[in-house]
Structure formats: C-alpha cells, structure tokens
C-alpha positions as CSV (number, residue, x, y, z in Angstrom):
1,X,0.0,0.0,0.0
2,X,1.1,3.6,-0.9
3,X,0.9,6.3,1.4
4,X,2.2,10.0,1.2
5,X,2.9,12.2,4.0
6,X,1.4,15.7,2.6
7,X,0.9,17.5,-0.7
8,X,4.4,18.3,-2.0
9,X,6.2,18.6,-5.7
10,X,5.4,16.1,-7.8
11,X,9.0,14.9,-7.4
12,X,8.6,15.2,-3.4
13,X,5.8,12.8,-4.2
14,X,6.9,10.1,-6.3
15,X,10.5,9.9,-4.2
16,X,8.3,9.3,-0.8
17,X,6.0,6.4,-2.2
18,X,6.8,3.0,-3.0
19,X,5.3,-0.6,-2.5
20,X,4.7,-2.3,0.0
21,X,7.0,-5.6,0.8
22,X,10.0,-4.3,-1.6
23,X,10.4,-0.2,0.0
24,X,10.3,2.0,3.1
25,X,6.7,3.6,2.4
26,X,6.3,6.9,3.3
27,X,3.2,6.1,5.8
28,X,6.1,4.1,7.5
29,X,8.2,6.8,7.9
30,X,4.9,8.5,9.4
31,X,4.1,5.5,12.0
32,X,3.2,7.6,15.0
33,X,2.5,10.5,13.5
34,X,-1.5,9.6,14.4
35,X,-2.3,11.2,10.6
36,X,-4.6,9.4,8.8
37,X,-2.2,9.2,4.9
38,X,-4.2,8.7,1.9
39,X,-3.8,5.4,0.0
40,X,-2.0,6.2,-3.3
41,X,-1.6,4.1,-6.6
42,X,1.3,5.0,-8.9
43,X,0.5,4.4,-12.7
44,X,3.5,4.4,-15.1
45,X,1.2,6.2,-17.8
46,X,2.8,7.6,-21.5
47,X,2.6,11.1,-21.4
48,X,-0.2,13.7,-22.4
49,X,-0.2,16.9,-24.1
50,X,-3.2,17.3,-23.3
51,X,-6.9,15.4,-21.8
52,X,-9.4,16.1,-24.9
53,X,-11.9,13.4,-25.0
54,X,-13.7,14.5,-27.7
55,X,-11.1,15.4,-29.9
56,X,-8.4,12.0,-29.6
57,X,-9.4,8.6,-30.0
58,X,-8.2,7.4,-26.8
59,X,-6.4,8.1,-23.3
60,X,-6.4,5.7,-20.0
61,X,-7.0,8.7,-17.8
62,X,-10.3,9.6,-19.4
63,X,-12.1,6.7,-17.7
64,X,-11.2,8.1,-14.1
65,X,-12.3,11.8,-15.0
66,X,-15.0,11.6,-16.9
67,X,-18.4,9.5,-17.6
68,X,-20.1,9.0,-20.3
69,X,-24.4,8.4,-21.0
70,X,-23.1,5.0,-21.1
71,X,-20.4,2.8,-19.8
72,X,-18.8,-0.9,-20.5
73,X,-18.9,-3.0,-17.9
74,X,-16.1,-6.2,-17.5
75,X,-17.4,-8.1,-20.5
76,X,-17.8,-5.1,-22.3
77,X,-21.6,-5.0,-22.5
78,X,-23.2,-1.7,-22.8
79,X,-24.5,0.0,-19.2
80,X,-26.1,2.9,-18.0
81,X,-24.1,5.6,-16.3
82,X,-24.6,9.3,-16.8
83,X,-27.9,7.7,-18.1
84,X,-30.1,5.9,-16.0
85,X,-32.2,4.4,-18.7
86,X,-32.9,5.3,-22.4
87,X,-35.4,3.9,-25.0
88,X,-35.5,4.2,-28.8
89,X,-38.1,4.8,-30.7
90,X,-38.2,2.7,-34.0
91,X,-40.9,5.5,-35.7
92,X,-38.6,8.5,-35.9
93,X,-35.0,6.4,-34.9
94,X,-34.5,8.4,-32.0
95,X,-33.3,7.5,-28.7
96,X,-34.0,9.9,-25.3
97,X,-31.6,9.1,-22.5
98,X,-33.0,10.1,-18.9
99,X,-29.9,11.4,-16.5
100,X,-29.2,10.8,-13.3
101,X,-30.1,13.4,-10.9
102,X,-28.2,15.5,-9.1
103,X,-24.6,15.1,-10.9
104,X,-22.1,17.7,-10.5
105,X,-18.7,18.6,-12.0
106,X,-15.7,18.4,-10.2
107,X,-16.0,22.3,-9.7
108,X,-19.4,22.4,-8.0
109,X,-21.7,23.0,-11.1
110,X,-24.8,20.7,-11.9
111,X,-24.3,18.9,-14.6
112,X,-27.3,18.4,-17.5
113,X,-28.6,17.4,-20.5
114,X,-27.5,20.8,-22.0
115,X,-23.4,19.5,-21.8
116,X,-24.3,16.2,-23.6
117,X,-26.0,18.5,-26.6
118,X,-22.9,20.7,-26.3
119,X,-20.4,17.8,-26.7
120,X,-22.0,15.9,-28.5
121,X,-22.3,19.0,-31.5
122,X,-18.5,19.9,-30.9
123,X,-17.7,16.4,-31.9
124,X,-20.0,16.6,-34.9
125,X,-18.5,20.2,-35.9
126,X,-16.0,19.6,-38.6
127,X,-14.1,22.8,-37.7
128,X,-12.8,21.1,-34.7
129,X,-11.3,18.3,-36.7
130,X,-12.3,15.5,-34.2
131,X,-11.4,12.1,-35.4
132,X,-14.3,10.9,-33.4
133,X,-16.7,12.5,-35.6
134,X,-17.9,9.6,-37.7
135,X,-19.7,8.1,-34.7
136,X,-22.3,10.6,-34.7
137,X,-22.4,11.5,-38.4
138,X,-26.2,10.1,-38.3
139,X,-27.7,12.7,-35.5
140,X,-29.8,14.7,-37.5
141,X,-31.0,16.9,-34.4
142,X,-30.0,17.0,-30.5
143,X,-33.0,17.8,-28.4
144,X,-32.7,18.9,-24.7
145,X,-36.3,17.9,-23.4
146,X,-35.6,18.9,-19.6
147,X,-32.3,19.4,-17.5
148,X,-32.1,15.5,-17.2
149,X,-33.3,14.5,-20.7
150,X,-32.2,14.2,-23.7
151,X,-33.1,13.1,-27.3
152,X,-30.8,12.3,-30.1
153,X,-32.7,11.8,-33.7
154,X,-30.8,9.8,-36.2
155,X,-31.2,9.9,-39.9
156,X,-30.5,6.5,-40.3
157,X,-30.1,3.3,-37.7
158,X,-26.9,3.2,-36.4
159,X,-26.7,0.0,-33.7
160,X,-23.7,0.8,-32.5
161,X,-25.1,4.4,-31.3
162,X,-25.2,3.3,-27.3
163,X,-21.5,2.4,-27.4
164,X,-20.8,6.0,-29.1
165,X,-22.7,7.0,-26.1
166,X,-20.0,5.6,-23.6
167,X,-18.0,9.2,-24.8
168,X,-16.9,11.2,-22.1
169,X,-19.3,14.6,-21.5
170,X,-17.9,18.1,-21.3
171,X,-18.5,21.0,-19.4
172,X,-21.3,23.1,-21.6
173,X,-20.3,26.2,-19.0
174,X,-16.3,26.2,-19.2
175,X,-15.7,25.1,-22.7
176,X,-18.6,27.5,-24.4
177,X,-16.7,29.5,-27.3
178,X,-13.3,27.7,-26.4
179,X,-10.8,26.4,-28.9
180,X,-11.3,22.9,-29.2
181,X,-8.3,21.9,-30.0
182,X,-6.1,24.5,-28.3
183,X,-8.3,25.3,-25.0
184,X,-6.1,26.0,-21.8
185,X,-9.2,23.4,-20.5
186,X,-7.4,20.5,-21.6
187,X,-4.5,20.7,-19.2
188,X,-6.7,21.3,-16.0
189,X,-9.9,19.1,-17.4
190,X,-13.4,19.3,-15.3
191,X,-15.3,15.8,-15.4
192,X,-18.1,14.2,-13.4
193,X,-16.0,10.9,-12.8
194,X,-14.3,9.0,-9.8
195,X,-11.7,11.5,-9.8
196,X,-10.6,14.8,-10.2
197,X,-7.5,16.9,-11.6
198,X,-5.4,17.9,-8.7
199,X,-1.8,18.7,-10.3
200,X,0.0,18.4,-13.3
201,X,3.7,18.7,-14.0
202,X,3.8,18.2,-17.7
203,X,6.4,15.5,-18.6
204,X,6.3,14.2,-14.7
205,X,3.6,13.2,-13.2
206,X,-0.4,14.0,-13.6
207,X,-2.2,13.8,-9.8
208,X,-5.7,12.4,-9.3
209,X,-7.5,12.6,-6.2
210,X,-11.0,11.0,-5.6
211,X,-14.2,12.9,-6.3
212,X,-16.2,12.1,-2.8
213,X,-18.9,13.4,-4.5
214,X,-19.0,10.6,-7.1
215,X,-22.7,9.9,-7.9
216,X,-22.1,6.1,-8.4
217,X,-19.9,6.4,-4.6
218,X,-16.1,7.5,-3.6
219,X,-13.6,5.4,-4.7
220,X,-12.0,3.5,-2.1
221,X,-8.1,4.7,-3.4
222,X,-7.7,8.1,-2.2
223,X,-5.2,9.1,-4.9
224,X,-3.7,8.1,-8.4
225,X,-0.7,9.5,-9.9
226,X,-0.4,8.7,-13.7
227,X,3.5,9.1,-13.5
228,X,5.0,9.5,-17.0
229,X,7.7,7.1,-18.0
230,X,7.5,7.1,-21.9
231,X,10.3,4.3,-22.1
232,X,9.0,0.8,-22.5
233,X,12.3,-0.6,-20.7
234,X,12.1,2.5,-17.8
235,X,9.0,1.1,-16.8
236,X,10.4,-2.3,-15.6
237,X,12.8,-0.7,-14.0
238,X,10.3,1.3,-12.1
239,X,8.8,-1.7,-11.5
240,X,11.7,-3.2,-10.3
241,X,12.7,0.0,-7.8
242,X,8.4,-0.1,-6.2
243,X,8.7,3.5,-8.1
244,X,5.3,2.8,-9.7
245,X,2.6,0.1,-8.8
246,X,0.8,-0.7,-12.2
247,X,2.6,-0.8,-15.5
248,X,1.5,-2.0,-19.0
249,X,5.4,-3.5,-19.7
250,X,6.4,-5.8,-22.6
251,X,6.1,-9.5,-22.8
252,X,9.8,-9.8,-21.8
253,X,9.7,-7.3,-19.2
254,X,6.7,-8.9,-17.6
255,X,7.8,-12.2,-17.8
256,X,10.3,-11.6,-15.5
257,X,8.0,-10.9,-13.2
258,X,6.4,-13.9,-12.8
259,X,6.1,-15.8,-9.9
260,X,7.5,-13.2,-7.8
261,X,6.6,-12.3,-4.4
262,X,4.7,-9.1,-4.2
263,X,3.7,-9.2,-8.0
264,X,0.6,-10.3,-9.9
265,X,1.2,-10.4,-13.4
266,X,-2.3,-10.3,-15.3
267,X,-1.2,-11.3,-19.5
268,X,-4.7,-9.8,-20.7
269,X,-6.2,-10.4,-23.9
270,X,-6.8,-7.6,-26.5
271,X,-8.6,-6.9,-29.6
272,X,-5.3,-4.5,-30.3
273,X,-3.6,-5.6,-33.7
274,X,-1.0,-4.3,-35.2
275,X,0.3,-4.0,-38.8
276,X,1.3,-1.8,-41.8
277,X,-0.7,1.1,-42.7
278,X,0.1,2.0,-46.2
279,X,-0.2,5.8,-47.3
280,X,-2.4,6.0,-50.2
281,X,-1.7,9.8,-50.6
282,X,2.2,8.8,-51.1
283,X,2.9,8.5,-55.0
284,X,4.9,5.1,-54.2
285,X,1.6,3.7,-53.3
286,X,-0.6,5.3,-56.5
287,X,2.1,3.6,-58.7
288,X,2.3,0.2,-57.0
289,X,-0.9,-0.6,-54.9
290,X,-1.3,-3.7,-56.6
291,X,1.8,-5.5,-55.1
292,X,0.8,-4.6,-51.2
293,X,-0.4,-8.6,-51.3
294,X,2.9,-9.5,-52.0
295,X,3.7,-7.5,-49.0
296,X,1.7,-9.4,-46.9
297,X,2.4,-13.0,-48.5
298,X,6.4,-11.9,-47.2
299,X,5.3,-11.7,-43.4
300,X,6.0,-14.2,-41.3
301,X,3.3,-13.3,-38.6
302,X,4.3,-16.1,-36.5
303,X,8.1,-15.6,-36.3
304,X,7.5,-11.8,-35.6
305,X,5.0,-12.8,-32.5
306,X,7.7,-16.0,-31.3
307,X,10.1,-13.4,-31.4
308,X,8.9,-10.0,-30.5
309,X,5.9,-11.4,-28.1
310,X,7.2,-14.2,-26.9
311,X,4.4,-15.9,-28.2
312,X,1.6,-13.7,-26.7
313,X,-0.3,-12.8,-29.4
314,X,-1.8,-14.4,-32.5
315,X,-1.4,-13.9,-36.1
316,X,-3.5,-11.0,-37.8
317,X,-5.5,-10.8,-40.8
318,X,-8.1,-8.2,-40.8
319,X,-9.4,-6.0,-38.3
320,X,-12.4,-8.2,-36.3
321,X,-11.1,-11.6,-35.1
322,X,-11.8,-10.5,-31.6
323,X,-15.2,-9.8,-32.9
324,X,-18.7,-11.8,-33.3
325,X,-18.6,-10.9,-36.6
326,X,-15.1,-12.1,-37.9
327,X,-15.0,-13.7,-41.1
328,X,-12.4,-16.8,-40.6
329,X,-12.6,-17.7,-44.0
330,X,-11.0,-14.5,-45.8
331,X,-7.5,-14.8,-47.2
332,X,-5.1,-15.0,-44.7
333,X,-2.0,-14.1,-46.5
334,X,-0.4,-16.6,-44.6
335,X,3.7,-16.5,-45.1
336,X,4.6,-17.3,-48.4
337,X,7.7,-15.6,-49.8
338,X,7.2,-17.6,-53.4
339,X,3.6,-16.6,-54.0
340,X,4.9,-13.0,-53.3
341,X,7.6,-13.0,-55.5
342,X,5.1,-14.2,-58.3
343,X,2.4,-11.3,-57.4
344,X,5.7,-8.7,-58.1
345,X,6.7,-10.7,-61.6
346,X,3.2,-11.0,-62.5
347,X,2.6,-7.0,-62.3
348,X,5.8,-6.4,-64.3
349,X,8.5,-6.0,-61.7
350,X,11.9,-7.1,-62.8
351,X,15.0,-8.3,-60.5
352,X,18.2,-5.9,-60.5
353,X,21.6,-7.0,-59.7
354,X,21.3,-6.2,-56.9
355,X,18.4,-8.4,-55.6
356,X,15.9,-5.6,-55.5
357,X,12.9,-5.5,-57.7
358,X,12.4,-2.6,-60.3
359,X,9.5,-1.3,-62.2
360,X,9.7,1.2,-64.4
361,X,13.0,1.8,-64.1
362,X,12.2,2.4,-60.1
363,X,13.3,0.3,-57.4
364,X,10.6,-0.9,-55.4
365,X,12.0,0.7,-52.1
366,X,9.6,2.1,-49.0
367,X,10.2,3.1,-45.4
368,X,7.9,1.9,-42.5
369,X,8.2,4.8,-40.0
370,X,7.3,3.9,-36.1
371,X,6.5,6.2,-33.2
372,X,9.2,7.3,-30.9
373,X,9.2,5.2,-27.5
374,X,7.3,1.8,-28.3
375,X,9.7,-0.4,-28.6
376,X,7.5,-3.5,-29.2
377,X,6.3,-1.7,-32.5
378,X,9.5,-0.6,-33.2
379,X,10.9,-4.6,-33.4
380,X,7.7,-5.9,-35.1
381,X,8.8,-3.1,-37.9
382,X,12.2,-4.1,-37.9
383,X,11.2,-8.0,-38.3
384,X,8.5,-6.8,-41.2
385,X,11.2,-5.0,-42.9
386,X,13.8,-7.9,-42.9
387,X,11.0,-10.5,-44.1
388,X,10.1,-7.9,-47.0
389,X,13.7,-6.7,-48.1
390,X,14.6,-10.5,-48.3
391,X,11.4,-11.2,-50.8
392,X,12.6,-8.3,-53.7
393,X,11.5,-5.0,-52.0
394,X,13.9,-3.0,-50.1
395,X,12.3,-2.0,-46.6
396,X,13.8,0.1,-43.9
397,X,12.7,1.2,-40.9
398,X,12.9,5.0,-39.0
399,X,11.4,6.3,-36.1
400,X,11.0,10.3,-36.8
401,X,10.3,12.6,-34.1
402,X,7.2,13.4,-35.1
403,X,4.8,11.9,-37.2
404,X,4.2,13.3,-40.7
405,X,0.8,11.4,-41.8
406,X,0.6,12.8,-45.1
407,X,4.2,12.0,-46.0
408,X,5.0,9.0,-44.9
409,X,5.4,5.7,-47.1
410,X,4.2,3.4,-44.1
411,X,3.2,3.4,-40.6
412,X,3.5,0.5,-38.1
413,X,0.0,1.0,-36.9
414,X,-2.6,0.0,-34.2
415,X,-6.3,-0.5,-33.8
416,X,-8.6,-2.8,-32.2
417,X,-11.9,-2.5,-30.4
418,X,-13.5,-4.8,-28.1
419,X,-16.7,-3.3,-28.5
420,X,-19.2,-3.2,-31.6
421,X,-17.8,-3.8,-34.7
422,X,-18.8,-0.8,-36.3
423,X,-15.9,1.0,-33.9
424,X,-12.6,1.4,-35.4
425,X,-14.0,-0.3,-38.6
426,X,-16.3,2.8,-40.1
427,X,-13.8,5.1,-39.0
428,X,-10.7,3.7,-40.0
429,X,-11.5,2.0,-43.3
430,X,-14.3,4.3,-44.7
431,X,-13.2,6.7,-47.3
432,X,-12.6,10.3,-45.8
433,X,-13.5,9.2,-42.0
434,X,-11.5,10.8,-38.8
435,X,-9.3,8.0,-38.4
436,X,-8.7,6.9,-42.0
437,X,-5.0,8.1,-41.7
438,X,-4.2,5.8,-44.8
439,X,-6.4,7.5,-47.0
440,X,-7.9,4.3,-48.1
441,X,-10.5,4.8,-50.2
442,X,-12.8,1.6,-51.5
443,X,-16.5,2.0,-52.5
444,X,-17.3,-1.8,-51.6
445,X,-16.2,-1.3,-48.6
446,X,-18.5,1.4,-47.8
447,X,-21.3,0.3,-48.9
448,X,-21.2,-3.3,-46.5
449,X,-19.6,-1.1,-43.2
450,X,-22.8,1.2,-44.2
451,X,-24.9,-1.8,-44.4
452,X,-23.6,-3.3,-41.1
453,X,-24.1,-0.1,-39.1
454,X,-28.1,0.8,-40.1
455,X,-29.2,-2.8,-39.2
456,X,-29.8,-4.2,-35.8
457,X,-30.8,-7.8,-37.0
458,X,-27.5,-10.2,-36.7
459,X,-27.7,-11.4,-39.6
460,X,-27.7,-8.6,-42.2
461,X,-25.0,-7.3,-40.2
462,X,-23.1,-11.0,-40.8
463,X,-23.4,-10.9,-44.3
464,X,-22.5,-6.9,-44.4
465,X,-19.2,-7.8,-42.2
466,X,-18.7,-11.0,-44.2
467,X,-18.4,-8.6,-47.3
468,X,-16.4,-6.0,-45.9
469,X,-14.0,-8.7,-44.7
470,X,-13.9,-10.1,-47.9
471,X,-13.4,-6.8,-49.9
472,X,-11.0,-5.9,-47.6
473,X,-8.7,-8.8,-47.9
474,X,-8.9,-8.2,-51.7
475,X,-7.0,-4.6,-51.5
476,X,-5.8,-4.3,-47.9
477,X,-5.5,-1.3,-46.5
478,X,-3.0,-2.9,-44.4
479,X,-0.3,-5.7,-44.1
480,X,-2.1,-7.3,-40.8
481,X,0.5,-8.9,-38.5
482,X,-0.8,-10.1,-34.6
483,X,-2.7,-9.0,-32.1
484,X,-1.3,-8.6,-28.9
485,X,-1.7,-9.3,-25.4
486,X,-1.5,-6.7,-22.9
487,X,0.9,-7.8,-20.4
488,X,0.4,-5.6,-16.8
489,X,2.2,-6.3,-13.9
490,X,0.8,-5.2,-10.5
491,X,1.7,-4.4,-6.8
492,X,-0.1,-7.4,-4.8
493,X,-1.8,-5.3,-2.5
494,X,-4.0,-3.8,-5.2
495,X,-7.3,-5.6,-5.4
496,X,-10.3,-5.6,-7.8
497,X,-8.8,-5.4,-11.1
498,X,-10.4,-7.5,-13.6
499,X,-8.3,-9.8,-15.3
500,X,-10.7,-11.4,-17.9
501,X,-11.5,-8.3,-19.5
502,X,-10.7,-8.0,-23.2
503,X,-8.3,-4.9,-23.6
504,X,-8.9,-2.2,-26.4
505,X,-6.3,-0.6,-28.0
506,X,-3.1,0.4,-26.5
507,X,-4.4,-1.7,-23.9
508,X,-6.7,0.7,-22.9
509,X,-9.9,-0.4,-20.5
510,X,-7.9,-1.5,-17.3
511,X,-9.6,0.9,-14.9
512,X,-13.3,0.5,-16.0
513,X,-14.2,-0.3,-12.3
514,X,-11.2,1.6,-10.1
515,X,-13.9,2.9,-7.7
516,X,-14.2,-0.5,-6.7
517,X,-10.4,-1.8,-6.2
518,X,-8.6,-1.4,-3.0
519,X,-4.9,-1.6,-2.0
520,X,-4.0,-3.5,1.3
C-alpha cells in the first residue's frame, strides 16, 4: 500500500512512495505521527499533451475523470451511467436518455442534458477536426427535453449508437466558445468521474485525487498519480525499484516478473492488432498498390510474435477476429515468400543486380516509420522490414520525431476495439472518415460497413461484415500482422482489477471499475 505524508512537488511525491513488501513507504516513515495518509496508486502512464476526449481517440486517464451516458462493464456489455435508462423509438430512430439526478462537475456546477447537446455538437462540428466525428455522423437533431433529458434523432439506424454513447461529457459552462483543439481546459480538465484533476507537472507526473462526491460512490483509493515514464524498458525498471505500482510492460519485461513475491502479473487479452498502414496519398503507393499482397504474402506473422511477443499474441489478418462478426474464411496471406515473388513478376517488376525488384526503371523501395518510444512496435517493424527486403522489396525502418501522416510511405499502426464492430471499422476504413489516416479509399467497402451499421438484426450485419471482410482482404488497406496481449504487472496489494476483461487498443480499458479496487 502507498501512502504520502502531505501534498508536495510532484517529485517530493513520487520519491516518498513506493510498494509495499519491496520499500520503506512513506506512511512508515509516518508511523506515529496519528495522521490518517491517503492510499495512493502510482500508474506508469505515457505522457499527455493534453486530456481532450472529444477530440483524440483514446487516453487511460479519461475513464477516471469523466463519464459517459453510457459505460462498458467487464465483459464489455453496454451500461447505464450518466444515463439511468434510455429507450428508442423505431418510428422516428431516435433515442432519449433520462440522466441521473443531481450530478455535478468536479467544480461544483450541476451537470445536464444541455453538456451532452454541447459535446456531442462539438464532436459533430467539422471545424474542430475531431477524429471521433464519424460516430455521430447520423444525429440529425439534438433535443434537450428537460435538465435530465435528452433526445438524439438519427437519420438513419446506427446499432452501435449506445457504445458511441460511452464518450466522455464536457462541461457546456467552461468550454462554451473555447478552442477545441487548443483550450487552456485541456490541461486542468473538469469531469463528473471517480476522480478529479489535482496537479500536473507536464512531462512528470499527472495527480488524481478522488471525487467524494461521485454519484455512483467514492472510490476507495484516495489518490492516483499517472506518472510519465514514456520508455517501455524504464517502466520495468520502475517496477523493479516499487517506483510505480501498475505498469503495461512488454512481454519480456513482464515475464520476468512472474512468480514473484509481491507481483501479480495479469497477460490480458486484447482486440489490439497491429500492422502496416500503407499511405495512399504517397505516390509510391498510387504507382504500385497492386503489389501490397505481396507484401503481406512476405510476413512471417508467427516468427515476428515468437520473437517480439514471446508468443503472446496471434497472427492477424483483418481487423475483427476478436469480434462476433469475424470472417475466418478470408485470405489470410499466410507466409509465403514464393507466392509474393510471383504477385511482383506478375505486375511487371523485374530483379536488379542487386536483388531488389524494379519497375519502371524504379526500385521498389519504402520506409515503414514507427512512433518514438514503443519499442514493441519498433521490433515488429524491424522483423517486417527484414522478411520484406529479403522477398525483392527494399524495406527500412525509422522512427522520426514526429509523425508526418501525409508524407509518410508506411506506418507501423494500431487499432482494435472490443466493443461493436462498427468501432474502429467505419472510422478507419471508410473513405474520408476521422481515423482513416491511410487514405484508403474503396466504394465496396462502404457500402457493407454502411450496411452493417443501419441494421440491428444479426444477420444482415453478418453478411454486411462478411463482405467487408472479404473486400478488404482483396486490396488491404494494411499488411495485418498479430494481435497482442497486454501484459500488466501489479503491486499485490491492489485488489479488484479484472483480469478477464478483453483490452482495447493500446491496452486501454484496465480501470473500468477503479472505484471499486482497493490496496492493502
């Protein structure tokens, strides 16, 4: 159990805590003192620029300072939170939420249907360049009934609406007229959830402290520092030292953590996959779309996840195996560095000298670029890159400072939902959609993703899914490679997380039910 002995620098802070069983706590250097310490939980979190909900597509600390109508509970079933209860009415597809009653923000204001309407429309405003947009492209009109009712109207069915629901709500009365993107709101965010913004020392350490006022009860932690530790190999370490007492670490960096006393390591499964986005705005891939299946054919999916994963994780080939509506039977591209080589000869490519293919007097040459700091992604790439150079087509891999979307040749991506398939499917595949960073474009594909969102009868969404599977597989937007599992490793006193839970992306999801876990 962490304990601090009072409000200090953010430094002062993370040098006085530590676990229990491994470290000198701070409430031990108290004992006496007759001071009741609260019970802290140190998080070794990325870092933030900035807490925007409504703008970015995801962020672990949303889900302690914020609420949405909706929730997911532990099997990732829609539930009611901000809402009490809803209905839909077929007639006019609209669906009025009822609120709970006597809400508040974390500053003391009520909260109301009026700041659901007002996020809700930011979102949906294309000058604010939300990449979360898509989910609500059907509301056709917002309707605030009463202070704790409100009614969406959709132009068109849209089943997975209640899990586009589970997005945080913003405060109508401090974000009015702000800069969505740029507001000074986003670095000292005001939410309704378990807990509440108490410092931030950007590039150190972001301190939570529990809302008491919590309409669903006070969580029984007291305090949760995300503390930033970028570095996939730092984090062990912190680990290691009881610096930190949750940590998302690699599989090699967990594994070395089993079976140790005073550590629970929970390998979680996720529907996070990872792959190779191609850039469809870079001219290397208007000339040569047509071999990206030979791409795919030169990954060896299993070797990457043997050696990268440690064999946590399963091969990849399209964007819903984690789903109920996966479609087993598409092409796999399962390794095969012949079959490749014939897709290149077959589209005219010719072997140089110097074992690289050529077409049209250009070598067929690209560059899969990774983001600074993961290092998991950065050995998949280098894997992918080897396997692809050693088929005909020259591959290398850098990790620029900052990522140039529109530029790039390639991207070592991830995505994954657990939750309807129409997330990170409509979004990410559909032509001009907020997190289409390929610019992928396919007209088949919109149409069945189209089809699979307006119905709510299983199977005309199968068959929809089945087709956009299909289509998919055909001109892949990506070279699929595995999803992964997310491997966290825990202090033993802390109680109440749910292993069994199917991780989103990033791993996101862990703290769905923090209110409820306690630290011994």
């Amino acid at each position: 159990m962490r304990k601090e002995i009072c409000l200090l620098g953010v430094a002062a802070v993370i040098l006085c805590t530590a676990c229990s069983g491994k470290t000198e706590t701070a409430g031990q250097m108290q004992e006496g003192s007759g001071q009741e310490d609260p019970v802290t939980l140190v998080y070794a979190s990325g870092d933030y620029t900035r807490i925007n909900p409504a703008m970015d597509e995801h962020g672990e600390i949303n889900l302690l300072l914020f609420d949405g109508l909706t929730a997911h509970d532990g099997e990732n079933k829609v539930v009611p939170a901000l809402a009490k209860s809803w209905e839909f009415d077929e007639a006019t597809c609209t669906y009025t939420f009822h609120l709970e009653e006597g809400v508040r923000w974390h500053d003391g204001e009520p909260f109301t249907a009026e700041d659901v309407k007002f996020t809700v429309e930011t979102i949906m405003d294309s000058e604010n360049g939300s990449e979360n947009a898509p989910n609500y492209e059907d509301v056709e009109e917002i309707t605030v009934v009463d202070e704790e009712t409100v009614a969406f109207r959709l132009a068109a069915p849209n089943v997975a609406f209640l899990d586009y629901m589970t997005m945080p709500v913003l405060p109508e009365h401090l974000l009015e007229g702000e800069n969505m993107q740029e507001s000074p709101f986003f670095r000292s965010p005001v939410g309704t959830g378990p807990y509440k913004l108490e410092s931030w020392d950007a590039g150190q350490s972001i301190v939570l402290v529990k809302n008491d006022d919590y309409f669903r009860g006070a969580p029984h932690i007291d305090r949760v520092i995300f503390k930033i530790v970028a570095n996939d190999n730092a984090r062990a370490l912190q680990m290691e030292a009881g610096e930190v007492d949750l940590a998302l670490l690699t599989p090699k960096a967990a594994q070395s953590f089993a079976d140790r006393e005073g550590y629970v390591c929970y390998d979680m499964k996720t529907s996070d996959y990872r792959g190779i986005l191609f850039n469809f705005q870079n001219e290397f891939w208007q000339k040569n779309r047509d071999i990206i299946p030979a791409v795919c054919y030169a990954i060896d999916r299993q070797a990457i996840i043997d050696a990268v994963i440690l064999g946590q994780g399963m091969p990849a080939y399209g964007p819903l195996q984690r789903n109920v509506y996966n479609n087993e039977e598409v092409e796999h591209y399962d390794y095969n560095p012949q079959k490749a080589r014939e897709i290149l000869e077959a589209a005219g490519c010719v072997m140089g000298d110097d074992g690289v293919y050529e077409r049209d007097g250009e070598k067929l040459s690209f560059v899969i670029s990774v983001g600074a700091g993961d290092q998991v992604r950065a050995d998949m790439a280098q894997a992918a890159a080897q396997q692809i150079s050693q088929i005909g087509i020259a591959c290398k891999v850098e990790i620029p400072t900052q990522i140039d979307w529109e530029s790039q040749m390639a991207y070592l991506i991830g995505w994954g939902s657990p939750f309807d398939a129409d997330d990170h499917t409509y979004k990410v595949f559909g032509t001009g959609k907020g997190a289409n960073y390929s610019g992928y474009s396919n007209q088949a594909v919109d149409r069945y993703l189209i089809e699979a969102r307006q119905s709510d009868d299983p199977k005309v969404r199968a068959a929809a899914y089945d087709r956009f599977q299909e289509e998919l597989a055909k001109d892949p937007a990506y070279a699929f490679i595995c999803y992964i599992d997310a491997n966290y490793v825990a202090d033993a006193s802390i109680h109440g997380i749910s292993p069994d839970t199917v991780m989103g992306h990033h791993g996101v999801g862990i703290f769905w039910n923090i209110e409820d876990w306690t630290i011994e």
